[in-house]
C-alpha positions as CSV (number, residue, x, y, z in Angstrom):
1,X,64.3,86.8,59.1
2,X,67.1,84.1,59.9
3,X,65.8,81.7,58.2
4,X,65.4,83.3,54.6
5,X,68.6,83.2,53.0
6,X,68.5,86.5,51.7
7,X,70.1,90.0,52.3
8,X,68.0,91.3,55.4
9,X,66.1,94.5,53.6
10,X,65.0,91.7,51.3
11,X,64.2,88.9,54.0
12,X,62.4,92.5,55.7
13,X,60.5,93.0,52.2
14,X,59.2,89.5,51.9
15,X,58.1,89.1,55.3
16,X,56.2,92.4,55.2
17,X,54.0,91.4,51.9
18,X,52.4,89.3,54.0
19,X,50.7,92.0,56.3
20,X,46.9,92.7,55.7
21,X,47.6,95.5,54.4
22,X,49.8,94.7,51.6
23,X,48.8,90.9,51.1
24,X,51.1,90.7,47.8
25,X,53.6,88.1,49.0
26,X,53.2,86.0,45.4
27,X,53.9,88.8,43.3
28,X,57.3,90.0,45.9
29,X,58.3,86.0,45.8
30,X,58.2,86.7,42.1
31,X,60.3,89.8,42.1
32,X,63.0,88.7,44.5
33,X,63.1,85.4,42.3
34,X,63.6,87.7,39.1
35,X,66.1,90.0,40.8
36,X,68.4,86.8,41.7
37,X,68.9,86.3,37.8
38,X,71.0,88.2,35.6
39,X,70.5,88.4,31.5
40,X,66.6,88.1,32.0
41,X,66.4,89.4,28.3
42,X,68.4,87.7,25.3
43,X,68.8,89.8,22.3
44,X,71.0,89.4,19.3
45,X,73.3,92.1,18.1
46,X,71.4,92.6,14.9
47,X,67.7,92.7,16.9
48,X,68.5,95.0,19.4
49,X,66.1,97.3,18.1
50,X,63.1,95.2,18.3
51,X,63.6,94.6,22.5
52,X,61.5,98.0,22.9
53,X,58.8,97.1,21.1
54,X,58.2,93.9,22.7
55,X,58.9,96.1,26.3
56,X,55.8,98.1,25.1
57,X,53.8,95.0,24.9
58,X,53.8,94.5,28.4
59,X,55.4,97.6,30.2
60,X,54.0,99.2,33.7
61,X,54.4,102.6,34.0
62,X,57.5,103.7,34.8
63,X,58.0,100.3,36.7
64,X,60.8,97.7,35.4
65,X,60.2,95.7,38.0
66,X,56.6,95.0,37.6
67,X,56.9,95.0,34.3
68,X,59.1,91.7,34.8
69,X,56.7,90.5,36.7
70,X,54.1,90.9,34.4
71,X,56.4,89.3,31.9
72,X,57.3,86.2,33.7
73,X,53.8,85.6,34.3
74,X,52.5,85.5,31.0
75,X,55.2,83.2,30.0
76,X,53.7,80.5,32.9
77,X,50.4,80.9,31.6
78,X,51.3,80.8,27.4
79,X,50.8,77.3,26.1
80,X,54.2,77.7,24.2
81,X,57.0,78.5,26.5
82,X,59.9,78.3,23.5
83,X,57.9,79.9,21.6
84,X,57.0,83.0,24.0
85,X,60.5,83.2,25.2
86,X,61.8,83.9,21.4
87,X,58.9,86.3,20.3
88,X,59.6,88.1,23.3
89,X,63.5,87.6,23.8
90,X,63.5,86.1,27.0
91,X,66.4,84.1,28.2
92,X,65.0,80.6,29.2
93,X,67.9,79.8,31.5
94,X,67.2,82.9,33.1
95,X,63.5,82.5,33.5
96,X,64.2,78.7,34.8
97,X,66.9,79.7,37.7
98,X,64.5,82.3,39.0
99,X,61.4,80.0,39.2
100,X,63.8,77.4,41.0
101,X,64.6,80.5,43.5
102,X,61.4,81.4,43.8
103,X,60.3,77.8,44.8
104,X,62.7,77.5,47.1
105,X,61.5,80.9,49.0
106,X,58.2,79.8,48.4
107,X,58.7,77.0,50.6
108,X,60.6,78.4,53.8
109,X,57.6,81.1,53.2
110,X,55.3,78.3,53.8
111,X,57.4,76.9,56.9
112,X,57.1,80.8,58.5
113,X,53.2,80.4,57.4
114,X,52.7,77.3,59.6
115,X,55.0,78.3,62.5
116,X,53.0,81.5,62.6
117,X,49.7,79.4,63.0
118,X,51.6,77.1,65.4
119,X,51.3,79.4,67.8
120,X,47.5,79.6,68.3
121,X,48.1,75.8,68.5
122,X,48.8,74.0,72.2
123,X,52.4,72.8,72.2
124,X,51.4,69.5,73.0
125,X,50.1,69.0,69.4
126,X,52.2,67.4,66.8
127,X,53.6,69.9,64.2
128,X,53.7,68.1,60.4
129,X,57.0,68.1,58.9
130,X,56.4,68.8,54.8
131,X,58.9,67.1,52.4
132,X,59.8,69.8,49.5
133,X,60.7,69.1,46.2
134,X,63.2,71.3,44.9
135,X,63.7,69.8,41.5
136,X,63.5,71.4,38.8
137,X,60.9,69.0,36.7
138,X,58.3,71.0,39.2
139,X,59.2,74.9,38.8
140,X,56.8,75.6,36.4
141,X,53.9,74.1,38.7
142,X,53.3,77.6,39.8
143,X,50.3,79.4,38.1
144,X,50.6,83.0,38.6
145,X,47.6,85.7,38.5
146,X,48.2,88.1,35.8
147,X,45.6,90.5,37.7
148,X,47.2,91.6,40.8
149,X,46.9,94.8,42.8
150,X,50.1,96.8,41.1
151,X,49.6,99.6,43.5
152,X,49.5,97.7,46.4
153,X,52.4,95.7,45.4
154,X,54.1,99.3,44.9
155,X,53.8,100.5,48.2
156,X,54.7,97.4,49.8
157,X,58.3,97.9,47.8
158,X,58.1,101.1,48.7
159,X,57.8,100.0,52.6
160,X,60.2,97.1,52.4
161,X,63.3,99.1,50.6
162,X,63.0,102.2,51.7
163,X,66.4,102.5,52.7
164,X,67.1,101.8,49.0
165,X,64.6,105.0,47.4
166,X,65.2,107.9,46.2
167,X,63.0,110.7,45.4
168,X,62.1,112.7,42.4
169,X,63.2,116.6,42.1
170,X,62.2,119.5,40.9
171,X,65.4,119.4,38.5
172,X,64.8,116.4,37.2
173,X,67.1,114.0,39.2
174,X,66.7,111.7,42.1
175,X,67.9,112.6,46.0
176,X,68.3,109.4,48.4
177,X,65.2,109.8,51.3
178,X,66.9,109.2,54.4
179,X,64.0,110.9,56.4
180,X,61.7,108.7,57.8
181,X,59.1,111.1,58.5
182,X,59.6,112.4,54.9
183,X,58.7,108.8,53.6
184,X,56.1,108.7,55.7
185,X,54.4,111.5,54.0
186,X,55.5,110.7,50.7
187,X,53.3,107.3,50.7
188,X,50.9,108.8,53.0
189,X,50.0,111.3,49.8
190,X,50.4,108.7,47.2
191,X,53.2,109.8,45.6
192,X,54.5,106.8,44.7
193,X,55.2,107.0,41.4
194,X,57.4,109.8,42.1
195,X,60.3,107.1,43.9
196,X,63.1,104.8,42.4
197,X,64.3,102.5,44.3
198,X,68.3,101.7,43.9
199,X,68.6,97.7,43.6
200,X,72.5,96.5,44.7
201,X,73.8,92.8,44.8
202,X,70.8,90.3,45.6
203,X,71.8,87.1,46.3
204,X,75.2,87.6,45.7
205,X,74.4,87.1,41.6
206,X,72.8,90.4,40.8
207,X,74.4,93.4,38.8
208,X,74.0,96.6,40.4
209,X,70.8,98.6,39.0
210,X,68.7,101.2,39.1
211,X,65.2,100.2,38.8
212,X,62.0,102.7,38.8
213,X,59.5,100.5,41.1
């Protein structure tokens, strides 16, 4: 976890999406990348209006995060970035910090891959030192899947910040989780959808948020 510059729960978070059982670390790269921006929409004064009907277009389910995501994805895989970025009100600069984020945790990702398979290896062998490139003419080299597993990637939030969820009530607001056991149970019976996790100062760039996961 040292060696991912990143507030530990989130260090915690990307390190766990690689478990079997989650196997979602693209779509968490992608997340953590996003949440290190701020302004990731751009709307003028007069077309405020028109942000929640684009917001429909691609919206998850009580989910802001993954509907980001989703967003961010299509924009990779449109054959007119401008163009996508002003029908949909999305802040290039924004978009174009995060993907250089993301490539940069993509790559010490990789080096935690390899050391990982290192260790099946004998010591005696050689280990390959890989040059990165960090510039951004390659950030947009990255083709995402737009079909992912959104409930997997869900609990695997879930997992990774639960020290940031809170739960739905029965009057309608949200109480912070604090019980282990009780979280346990709450992803155990797929109640999920029921959480929101609380988002605070990522990367030292991020506006605190309260985010629906």
């Amino acid at each position: 976890m040292v060696e991912l510059p990143l507030d530990p729960i989130y260090s915690h978070l990307l390190l766990l999406s690689l478990e079997d059982k989650y196997n979602c670390s693209e779509q968490i790269l992608t997340i953590i990348s996003i949440l290190s921006s701020e302004n990731f929409f751009y709307v003028p004064k007069d077309q405020k209006n028109n942000l929640s009907k684009v917001l429909l277009k691609f919206k998850f389910p009580n989910s802001d995060l993954l509907t980001k995501l989703y967003i961010l994805n299509k924009f990779l895989l449109s054959k007119n970035r401008n163009d996508f970025c002003k029908e949909n009100y999305l802040n290039k600069k924004s978009i174009k910090r995060a993907l250089m984020v993301r490539q940069q945790l993509s790559g010490y990702l990789d080096d935690i891959k390899n050391q990982r398979k290192t260790l099946n290896k004998t010591v005696d062998e050689p280990q390959k030192k890989i040059k990165r490139d960090y510039t951004s003419a390659n950030i947009y080299s990255y083709s995402p899947s737009v079909d992912f597993d959104w409930e997997r990637v869900s609990r695997c939030l879930a997992a990774g910040l639960s020290l940031k969820l809170a739960k739905l009530n029965s009057v309608g607001s949200y109480t912070l989780v604090k019980n282990l056991l009780f979280f346990i149970l709450i992803i155990s019976f797929r109640e999920v959808d029921k959480l929101q996790i609380f988002i605070q100062n990522l990367l030292c760039s991020i506006a605190d948020q309260s985010l629906n996961i």
